[in-house]
C-alpha positions as a LaTeX table, in Angstrom:
\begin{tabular}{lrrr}
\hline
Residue & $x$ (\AA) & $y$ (\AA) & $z$ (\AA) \\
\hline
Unk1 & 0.00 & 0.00 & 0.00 \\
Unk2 & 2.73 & 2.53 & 0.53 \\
Unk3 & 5.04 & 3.86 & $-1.86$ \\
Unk4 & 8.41 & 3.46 & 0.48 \\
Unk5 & 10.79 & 4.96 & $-2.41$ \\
Unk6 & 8.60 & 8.03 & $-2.28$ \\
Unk7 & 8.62 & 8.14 & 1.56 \\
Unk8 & 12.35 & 7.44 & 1.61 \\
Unk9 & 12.69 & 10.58 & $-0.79$ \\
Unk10 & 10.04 & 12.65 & 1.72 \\
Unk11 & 12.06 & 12.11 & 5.03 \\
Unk12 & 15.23 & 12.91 & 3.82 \\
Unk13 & 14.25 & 15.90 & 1.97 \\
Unk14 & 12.35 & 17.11 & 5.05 \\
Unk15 & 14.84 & 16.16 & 7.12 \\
Unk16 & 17.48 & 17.85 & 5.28 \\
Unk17 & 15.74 & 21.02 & 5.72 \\
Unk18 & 16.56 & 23.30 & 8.59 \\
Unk19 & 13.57 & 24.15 & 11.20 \\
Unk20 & 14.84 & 24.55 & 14.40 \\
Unk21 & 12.35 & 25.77 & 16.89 \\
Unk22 & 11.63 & 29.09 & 15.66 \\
Unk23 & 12.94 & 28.71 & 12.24 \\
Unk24 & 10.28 & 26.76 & 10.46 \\
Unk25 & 9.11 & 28.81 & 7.71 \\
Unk26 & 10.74 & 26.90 & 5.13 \\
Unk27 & 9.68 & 23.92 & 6.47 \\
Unk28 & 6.45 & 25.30 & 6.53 \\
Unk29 & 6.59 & 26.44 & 3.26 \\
Unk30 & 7.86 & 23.17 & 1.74 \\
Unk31 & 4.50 & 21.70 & 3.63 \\
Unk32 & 1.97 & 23.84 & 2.23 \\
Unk33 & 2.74 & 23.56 & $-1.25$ \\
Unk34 & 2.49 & 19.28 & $-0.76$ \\
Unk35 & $-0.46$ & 19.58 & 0.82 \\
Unk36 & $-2.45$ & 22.17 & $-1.63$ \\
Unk37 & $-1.07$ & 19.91 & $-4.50$ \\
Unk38 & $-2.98$ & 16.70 & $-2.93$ \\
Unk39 & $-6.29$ & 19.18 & $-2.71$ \\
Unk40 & $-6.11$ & 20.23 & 0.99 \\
Unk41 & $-7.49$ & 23.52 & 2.17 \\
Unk42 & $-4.52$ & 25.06 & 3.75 \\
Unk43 & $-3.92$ & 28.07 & 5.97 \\
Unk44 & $-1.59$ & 29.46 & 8.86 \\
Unk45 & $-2.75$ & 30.85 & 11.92 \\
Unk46 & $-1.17$ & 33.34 & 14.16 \\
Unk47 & 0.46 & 31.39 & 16.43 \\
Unk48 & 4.14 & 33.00 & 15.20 \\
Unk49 & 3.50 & 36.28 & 17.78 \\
Unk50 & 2.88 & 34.23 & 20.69 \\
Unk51 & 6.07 & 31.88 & 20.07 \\
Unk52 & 8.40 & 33.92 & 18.66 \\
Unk53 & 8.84 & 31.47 & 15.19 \\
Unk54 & 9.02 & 32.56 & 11.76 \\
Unk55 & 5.79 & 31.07 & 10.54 \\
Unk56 & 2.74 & 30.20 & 12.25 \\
Unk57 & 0.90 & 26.89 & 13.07 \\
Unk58 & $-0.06$ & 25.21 & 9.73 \\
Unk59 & $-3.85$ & 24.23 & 9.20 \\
Unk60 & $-4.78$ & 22.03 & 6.37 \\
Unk61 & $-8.33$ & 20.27 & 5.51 \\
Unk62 & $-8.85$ & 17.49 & 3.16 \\
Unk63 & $-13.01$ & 17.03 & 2.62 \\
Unk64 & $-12.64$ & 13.09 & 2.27 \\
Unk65 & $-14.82$ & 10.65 & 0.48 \\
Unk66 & $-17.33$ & 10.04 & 3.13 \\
Unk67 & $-19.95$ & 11.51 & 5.61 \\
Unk68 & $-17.76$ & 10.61 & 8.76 \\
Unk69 & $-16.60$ & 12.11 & 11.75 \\
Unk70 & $-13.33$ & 14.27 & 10.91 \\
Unk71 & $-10.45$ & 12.89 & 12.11 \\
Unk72 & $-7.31$ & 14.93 & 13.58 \\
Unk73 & $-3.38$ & 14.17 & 12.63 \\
Unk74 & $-0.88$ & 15.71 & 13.99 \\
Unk75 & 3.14 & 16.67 & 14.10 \\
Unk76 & 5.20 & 19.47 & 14.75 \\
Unk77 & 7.91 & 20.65 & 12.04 \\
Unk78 & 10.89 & 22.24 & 14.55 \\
Unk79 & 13.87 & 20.25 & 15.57 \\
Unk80 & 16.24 & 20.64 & 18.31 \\
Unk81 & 19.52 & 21.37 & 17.98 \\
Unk82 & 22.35 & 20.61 & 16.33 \\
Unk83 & 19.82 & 20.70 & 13.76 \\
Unk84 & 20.99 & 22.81 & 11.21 \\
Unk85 & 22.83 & 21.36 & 7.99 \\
Unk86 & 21.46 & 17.68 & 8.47 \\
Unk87 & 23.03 & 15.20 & 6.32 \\
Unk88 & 20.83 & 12.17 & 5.93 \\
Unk89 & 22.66 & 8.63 & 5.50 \\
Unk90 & 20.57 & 5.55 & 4.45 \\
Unk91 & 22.13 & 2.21 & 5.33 \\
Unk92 & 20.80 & $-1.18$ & 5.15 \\
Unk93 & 17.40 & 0.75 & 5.41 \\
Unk94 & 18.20 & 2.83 & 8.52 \\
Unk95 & 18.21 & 7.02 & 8.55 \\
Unk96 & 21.25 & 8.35 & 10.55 \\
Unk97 & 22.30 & 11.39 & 10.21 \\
Unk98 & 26.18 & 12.58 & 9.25 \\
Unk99 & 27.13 & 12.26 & 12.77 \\
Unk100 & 27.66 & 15.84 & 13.45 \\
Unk101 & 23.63 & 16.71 & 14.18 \\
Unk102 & 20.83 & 15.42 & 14.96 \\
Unk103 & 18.52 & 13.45 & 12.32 \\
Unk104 & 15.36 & 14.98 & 12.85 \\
Unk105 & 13.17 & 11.77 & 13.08 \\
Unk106 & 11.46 & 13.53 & 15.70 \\
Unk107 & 9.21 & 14.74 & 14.16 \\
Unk108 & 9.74 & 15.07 & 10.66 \\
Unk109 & 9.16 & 11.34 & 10.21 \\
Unk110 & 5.64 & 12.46 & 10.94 \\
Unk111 & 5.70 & 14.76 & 8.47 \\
Unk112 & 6.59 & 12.41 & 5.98 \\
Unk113 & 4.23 & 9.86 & 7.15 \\
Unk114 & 1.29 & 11.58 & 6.97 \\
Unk115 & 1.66 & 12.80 & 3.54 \\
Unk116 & 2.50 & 9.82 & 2.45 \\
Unk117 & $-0.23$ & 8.50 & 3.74 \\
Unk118 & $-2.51$ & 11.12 & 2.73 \\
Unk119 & $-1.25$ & 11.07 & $-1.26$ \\
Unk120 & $-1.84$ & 7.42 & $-1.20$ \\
Unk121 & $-5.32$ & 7.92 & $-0.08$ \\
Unk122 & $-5.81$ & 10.48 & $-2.90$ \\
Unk123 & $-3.85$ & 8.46 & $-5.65$ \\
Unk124 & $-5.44$ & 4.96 & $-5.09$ \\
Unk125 & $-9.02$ & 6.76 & $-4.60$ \\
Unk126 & $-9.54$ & 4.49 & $-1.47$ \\
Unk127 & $-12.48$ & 5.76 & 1.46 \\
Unk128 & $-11.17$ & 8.25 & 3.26 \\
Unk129 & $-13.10$ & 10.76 & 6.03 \\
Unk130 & $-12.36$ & 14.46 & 6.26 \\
Unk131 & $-9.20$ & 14.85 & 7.49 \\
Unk132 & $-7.51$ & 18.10 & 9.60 \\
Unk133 & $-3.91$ & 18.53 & 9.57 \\
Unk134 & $-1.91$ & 20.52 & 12.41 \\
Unk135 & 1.45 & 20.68 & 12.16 \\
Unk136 & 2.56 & 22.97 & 15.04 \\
Unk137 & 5.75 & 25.00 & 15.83 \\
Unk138 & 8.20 & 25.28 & 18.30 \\
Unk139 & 7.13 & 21.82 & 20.17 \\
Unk140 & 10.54 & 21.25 & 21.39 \\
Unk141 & 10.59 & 24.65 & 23.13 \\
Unk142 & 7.55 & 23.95 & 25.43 \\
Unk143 & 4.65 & 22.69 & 22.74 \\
Unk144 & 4.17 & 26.33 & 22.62 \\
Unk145 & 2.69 & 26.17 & 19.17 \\
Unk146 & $-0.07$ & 23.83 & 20.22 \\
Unk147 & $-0.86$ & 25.90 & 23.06 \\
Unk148 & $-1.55$ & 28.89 & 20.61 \\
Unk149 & $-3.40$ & 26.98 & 18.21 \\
Unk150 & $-7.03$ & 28.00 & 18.30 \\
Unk151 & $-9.14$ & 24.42 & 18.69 \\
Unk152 & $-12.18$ & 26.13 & 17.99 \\
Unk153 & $-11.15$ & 25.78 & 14.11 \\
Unk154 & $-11.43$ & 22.25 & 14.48 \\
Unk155 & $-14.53$ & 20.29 & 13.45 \\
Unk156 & $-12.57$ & 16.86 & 14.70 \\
Unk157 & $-12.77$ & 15.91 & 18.55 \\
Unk158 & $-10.73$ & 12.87 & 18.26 \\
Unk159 & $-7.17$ & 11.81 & 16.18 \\
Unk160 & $-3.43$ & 10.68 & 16.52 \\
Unk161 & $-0.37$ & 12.70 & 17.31 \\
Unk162 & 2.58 & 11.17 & 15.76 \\
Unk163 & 5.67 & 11.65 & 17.65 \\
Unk164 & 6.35 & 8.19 & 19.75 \\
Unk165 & 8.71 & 5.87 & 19.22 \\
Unk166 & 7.09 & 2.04 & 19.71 \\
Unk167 & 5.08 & 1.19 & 16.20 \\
Unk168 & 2.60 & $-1.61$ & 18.59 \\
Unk169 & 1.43 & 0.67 & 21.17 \\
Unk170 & $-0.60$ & 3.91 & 21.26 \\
Unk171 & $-0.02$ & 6.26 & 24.10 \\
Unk172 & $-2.91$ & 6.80 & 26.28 \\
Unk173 & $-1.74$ & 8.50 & 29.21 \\
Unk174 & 1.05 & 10.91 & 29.76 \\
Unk175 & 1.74 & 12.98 & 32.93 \\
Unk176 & 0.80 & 16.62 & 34.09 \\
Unk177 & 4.20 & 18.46 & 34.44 \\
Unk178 & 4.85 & 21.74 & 36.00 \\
Unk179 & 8.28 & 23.78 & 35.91 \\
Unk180 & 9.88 & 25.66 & 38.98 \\
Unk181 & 11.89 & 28.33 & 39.81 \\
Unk182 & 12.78 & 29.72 & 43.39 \\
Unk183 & 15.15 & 32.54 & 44.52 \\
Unk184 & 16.67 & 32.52 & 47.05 \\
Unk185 & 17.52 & 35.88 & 48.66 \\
Unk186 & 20.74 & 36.52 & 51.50 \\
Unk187 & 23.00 & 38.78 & 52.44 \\
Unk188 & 26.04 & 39.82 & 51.01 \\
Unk189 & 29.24 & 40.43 & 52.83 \\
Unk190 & 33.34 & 40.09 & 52.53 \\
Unk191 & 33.89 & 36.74 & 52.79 \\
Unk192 & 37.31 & 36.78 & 54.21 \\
Unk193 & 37.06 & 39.88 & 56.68 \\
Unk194 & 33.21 & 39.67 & 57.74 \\
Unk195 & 31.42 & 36.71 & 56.60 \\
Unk196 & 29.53 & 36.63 & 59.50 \\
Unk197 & 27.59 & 39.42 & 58.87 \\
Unk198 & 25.95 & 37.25 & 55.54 \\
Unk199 & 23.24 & 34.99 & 54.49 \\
Unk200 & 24.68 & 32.79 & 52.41 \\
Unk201 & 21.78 & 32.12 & 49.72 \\
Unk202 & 23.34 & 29.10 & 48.15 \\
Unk203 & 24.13 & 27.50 & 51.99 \\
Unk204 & 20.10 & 28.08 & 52.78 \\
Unk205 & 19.27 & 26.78 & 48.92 \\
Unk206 & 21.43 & 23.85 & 49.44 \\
Unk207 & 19.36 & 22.99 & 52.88 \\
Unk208 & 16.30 & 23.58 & 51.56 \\
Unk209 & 17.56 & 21.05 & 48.40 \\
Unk210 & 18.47 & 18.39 & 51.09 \\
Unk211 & 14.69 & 18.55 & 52.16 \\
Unk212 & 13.39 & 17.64 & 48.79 \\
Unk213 & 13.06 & 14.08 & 47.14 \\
Unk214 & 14.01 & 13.91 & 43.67 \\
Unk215 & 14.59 & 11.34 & 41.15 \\
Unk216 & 11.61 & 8.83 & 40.92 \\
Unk217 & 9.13 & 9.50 & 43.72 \\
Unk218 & 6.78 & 6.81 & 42.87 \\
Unk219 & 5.82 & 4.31 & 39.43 \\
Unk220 & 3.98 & 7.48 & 38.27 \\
Unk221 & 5.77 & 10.69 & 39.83 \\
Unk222 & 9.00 & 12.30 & 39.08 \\
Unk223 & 10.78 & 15.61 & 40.99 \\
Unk224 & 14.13 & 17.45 & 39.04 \\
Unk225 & 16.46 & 20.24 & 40.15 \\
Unk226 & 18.04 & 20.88 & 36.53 \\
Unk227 & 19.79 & 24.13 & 36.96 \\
Unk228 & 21.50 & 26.38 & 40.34 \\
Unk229 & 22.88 & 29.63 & 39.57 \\
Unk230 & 23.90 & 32.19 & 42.15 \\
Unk231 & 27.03 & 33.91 & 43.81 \\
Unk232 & 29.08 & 36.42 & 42.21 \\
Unk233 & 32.77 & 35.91 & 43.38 \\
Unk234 & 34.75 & 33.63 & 45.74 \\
Unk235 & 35.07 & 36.07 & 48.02 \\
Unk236 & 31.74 & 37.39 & 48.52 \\
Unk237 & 29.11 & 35.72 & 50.33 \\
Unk238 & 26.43 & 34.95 & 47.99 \\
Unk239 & 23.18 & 36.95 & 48.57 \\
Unk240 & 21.07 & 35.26 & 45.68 \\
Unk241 & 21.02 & 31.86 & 44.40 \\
Unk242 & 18.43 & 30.72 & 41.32 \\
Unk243 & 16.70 & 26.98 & 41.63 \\
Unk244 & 15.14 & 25.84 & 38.12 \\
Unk245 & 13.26 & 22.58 & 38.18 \\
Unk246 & 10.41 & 20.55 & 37.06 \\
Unk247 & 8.00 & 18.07 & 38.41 \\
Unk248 & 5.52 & 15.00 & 36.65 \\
Unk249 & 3.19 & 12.75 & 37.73 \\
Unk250 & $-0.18$ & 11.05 & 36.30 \\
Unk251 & $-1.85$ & 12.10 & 39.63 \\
Unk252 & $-2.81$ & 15.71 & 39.94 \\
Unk253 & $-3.06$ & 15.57 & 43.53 \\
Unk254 & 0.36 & 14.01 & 43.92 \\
Unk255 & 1.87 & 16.59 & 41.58 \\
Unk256 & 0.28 & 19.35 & 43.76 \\
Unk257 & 1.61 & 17.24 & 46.94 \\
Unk258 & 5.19 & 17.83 & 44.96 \\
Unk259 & 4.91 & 21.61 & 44.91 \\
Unk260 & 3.81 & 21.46 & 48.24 \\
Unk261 & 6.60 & 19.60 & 49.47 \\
Unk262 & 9.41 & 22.47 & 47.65 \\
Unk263 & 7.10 & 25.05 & 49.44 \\
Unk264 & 8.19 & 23.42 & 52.57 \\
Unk265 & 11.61 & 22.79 & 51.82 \\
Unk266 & 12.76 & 26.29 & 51.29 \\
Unk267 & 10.41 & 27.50 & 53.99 \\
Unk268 & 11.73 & 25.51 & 56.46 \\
Unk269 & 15.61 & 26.75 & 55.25 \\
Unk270 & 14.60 & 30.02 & 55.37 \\
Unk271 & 13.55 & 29.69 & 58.71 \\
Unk272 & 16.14 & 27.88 & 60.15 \\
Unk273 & 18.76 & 30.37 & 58.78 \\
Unk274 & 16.89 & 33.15 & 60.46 \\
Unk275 & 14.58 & 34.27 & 58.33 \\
Unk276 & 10.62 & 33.76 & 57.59 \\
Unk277 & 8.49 & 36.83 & 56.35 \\
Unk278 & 8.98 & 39.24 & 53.80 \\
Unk279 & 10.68 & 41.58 & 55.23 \\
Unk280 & 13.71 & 39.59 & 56.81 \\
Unk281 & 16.60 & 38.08 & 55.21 \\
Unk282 & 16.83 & 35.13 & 53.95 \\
Unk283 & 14.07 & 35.04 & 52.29 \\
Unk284 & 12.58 & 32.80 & 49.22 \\
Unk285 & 10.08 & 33.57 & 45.88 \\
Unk286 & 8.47 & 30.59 & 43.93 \\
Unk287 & 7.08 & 30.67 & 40.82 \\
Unk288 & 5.38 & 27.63 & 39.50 \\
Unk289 & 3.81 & 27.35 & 35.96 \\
Unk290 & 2.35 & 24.44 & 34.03 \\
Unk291 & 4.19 & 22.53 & 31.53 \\
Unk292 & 0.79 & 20.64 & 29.88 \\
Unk293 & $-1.85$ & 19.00 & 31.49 \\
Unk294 & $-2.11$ & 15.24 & 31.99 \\
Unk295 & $-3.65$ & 12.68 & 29.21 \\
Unk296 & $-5.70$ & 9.88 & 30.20 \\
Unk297 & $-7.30$ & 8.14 & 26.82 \\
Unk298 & $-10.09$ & 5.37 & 28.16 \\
Unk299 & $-8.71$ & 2.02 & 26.68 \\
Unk300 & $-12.71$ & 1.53 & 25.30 \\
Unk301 & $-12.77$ & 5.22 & 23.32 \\
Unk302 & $-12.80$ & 4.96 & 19.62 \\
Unk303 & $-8.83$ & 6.33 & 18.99 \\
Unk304 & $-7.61$ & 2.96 & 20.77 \\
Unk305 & $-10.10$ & 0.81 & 19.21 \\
Unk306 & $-9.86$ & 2.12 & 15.60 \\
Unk307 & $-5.59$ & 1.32 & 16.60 \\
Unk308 & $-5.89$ & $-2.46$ & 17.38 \\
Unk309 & $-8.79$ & $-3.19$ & 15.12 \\
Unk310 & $-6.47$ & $-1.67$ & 12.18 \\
Unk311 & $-3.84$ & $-3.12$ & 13.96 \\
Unk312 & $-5.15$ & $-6.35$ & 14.21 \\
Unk313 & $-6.20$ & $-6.17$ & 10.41 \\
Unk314 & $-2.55$ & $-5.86$ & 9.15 \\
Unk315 & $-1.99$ & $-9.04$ & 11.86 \\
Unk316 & 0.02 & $-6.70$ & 14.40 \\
Unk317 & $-1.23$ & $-6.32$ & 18.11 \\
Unk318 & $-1.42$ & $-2.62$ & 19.32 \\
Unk319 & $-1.20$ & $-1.78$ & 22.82 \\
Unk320 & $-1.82$ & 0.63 & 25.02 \\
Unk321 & 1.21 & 2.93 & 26.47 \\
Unk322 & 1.73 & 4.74 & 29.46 \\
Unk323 & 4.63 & 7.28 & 28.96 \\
Unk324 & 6.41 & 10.01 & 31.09 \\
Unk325 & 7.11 & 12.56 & 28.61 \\
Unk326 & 4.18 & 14.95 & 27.25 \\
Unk327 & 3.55 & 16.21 & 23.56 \\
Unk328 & 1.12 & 18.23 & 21.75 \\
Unk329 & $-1.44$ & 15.38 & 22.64 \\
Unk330 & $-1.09$ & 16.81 & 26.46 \\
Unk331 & $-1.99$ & 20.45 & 25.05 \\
Unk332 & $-4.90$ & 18.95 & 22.78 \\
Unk333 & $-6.24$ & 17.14 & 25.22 \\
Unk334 & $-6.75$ & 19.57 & 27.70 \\
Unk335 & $-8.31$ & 22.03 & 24.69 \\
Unk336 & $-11.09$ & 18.84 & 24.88 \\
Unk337 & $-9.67$ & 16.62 & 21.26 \\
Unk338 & $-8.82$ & 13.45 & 22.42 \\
Unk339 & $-5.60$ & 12.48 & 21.07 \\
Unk340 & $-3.59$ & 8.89 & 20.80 \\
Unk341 & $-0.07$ & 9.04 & 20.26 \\
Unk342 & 1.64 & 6.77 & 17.61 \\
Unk343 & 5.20 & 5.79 & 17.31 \\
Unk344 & 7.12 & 6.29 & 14.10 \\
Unk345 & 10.10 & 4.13 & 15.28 \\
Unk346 & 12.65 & 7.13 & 16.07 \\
Unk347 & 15.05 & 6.33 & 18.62 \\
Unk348 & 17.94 & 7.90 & 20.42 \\
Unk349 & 16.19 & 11.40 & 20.30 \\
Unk350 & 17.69 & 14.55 & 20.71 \\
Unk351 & 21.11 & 12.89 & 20.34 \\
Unk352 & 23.45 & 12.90 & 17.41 \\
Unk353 & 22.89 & 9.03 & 17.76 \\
Unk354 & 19.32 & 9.04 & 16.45 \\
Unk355 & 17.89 & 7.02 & 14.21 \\
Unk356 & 14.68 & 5.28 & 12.54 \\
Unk357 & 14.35 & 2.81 & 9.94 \\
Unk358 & 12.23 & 2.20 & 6.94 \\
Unk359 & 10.66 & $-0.32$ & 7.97 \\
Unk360 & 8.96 & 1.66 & 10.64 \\
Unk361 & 8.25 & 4.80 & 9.34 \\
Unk362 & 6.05 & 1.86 & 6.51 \\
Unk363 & 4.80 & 0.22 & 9.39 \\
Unk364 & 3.21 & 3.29 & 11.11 \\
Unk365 & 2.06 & 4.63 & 7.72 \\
Unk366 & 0.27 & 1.38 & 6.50 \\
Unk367 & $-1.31$ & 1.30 & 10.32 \\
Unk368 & $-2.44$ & 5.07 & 9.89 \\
Unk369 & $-3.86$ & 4.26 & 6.35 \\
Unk370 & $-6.00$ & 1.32 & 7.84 \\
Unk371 & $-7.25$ & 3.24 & 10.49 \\
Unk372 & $-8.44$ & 6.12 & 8.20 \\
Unk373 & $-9.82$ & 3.52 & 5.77 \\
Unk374 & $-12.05$ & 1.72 & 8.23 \\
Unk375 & $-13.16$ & 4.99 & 10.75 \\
Unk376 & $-14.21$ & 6.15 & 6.99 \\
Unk377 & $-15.91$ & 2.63 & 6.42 \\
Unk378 & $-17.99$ & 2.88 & 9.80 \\
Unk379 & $-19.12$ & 6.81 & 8.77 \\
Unk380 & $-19.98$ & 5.65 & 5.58 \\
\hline
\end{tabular}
């Protein structure tokens, strides 16, 4: 069913162009021209002044064959970096990239994917329902594009994000995240001649850190301190110190319980060195802001069972996956579409390791045409 010289040629060519977060307009471009040629609708939103990129969102609509329910798919065209000057090398049917950068699997084999499968849909005339195509910006940089898309524009409630990596599982549930930061204020002084008359900041950050558990709390909860910064000089008691962090879990209240417990932490430092209002030194600020909500798919709703009865169909057994990273699914989700998330094969992500093979990108594309072709044989 798919053409895998023509989605050999796709990946590499999208991969091979530039769009780091923020620089996606030719990727964009490159997009919109593919998709208007195979008789999609296509427009950009406004998402650019809210992120920052050089292009907005991209929308496109195909009307389908059949009175069905639309269905959603769903990538994002940015890249971390090193992703600028990406030399794709095939091998024995596996993408790598030149070694010096990453590949860009993530998520251009998307990309290619779904136009692939969309132009064989067109080309072999098979039943297809309407179709709406996001492809977001700057997902790597805090799914910041999905967060500015406008859902409203969306007939479809339901559809499949693809940016996993197992082909026989579709992701269901992925945590609610939040990301930290907390200052920590003391008082400066000499440290050699009168150290006594400072607050060291980074002494009553480093207590308050001993307070907190990180790593893996539980099977579903996770706590990080991923960047300190503070001081000024050796000799020069520190009087501010910078905390950045983040925290996960698939329980709200246990993520709250999480925040709580950093609250504490640095309350109970700041207290113990001396301080505890506003107005004496030490003293500590928090600001916490949400990463993406949590996902929780039910394993009866119609995006798992349209993925093992297609599944099933091309004599593969899909699961259902419970992951710990979030995607534009988390952001969709809590704008009301209910999203699955489907693996293209990509491994080694964000590394100059990464790679994905043929065989999967096929794999995921023939399971994406099946489930389009029977969702449009139920609507019809």
């Amino acid at each position: 069913m798919i053409n895998t010289d023509r989605l050999t040629e796709r990946f590499i060519r999208f991969a091979e162009t530039d769009s780091p977060s923020r620089s996606e307009k030719a990727m964009a471009d490159m997009l919109a021209e593919e998709l208007k040629a195979l008789g999609a609708e296509v427009s950009f939103d406004d998402a650019h002044a809210g992120c920052g990129s050089q292009t907005g969102n991209l929308f496109a609509r195909f009307s389908g064959t059949v009175d069905a329910a639309p269905m959603l798919l769903s990538g994002h065209m940015d890249t971390v970096v090193p992703g600028e000057g990406i030399k794709v090398v095939l091998e024995d049917g596996v993408f790598r990239s030149a070694g010096d950068t990453v590949l860009g699997g993530d998520d251009k084999s998307a990309l290619a994917i779904i136009l692939e499968v969309m132009e064989t849909l067109t080309e072999k005339n098979l039943p297809c329902p309407p179709v709406e195509i996001v492809f977001t910006v700057c997902e790597e940089i805090g799914l910041l594009g999905a967060k500015h898309f406008d859902t409203k524009k969306l007939k479809s409630d339901m559809g499949y994000i693809l940016d996993s990596k197992d082909t026989e599982a579709v992701v269901t549930n992925a945590p609610f995240a939040v990301h930290y930061t907390v200052t920590v204020h003391g008082v400066s002084a000499h440290a050699g001649m009168e150290p006594e008359k400072g607050v060291s900041a980074i002494a009553v950050a480093s207590d308050a850190i001993t307070r907190i558990t990180c790593g893996r709390i539980d099977s579903e909860t996770t706590c990080n301190i991923g960047k300190i910064e503070g001081g000024s000089a050796t000799n020069i008691v520190p009087d501010r110190v910078e905390i950045t962090g983040e925290a996960r879990s698939h329980s709200k209240e246990k993520l709250d319980a999480i925040v709580e417990s950093i609250h504490t932490a640095f309350r109970e430092a700041v207290v113990h060195a001396g301080g505890g209002d506003d107005e004496t030194l030490p003293r500590f600020e928090i600001d916490v802001n949400e990463d993406f909500p949590g996902t929780s798919v039910p394993h009866d709703h119609a995006v798992v069972a349209l993925a093992q009865e297609a599944g099933k169909a091309l004599g593969r057994t899909i699961v259902t996956q419970r992951v710990g990273g979030g995607s534009d699914a988390n952001v969709f989700f809590g704008k009301g579409i209910t999203a699955g998330v489907l693996g293209t094969g990509m491994t080694d992500v964000h590394t100059v390791n990464e790679s994905i093979t043929l065989a999967d990108m096929t794999a995921c594309a023939e399971l994406l045409c099946t489930i389009l072709g029977n969702h449009a044989k139920q609507g019809a």
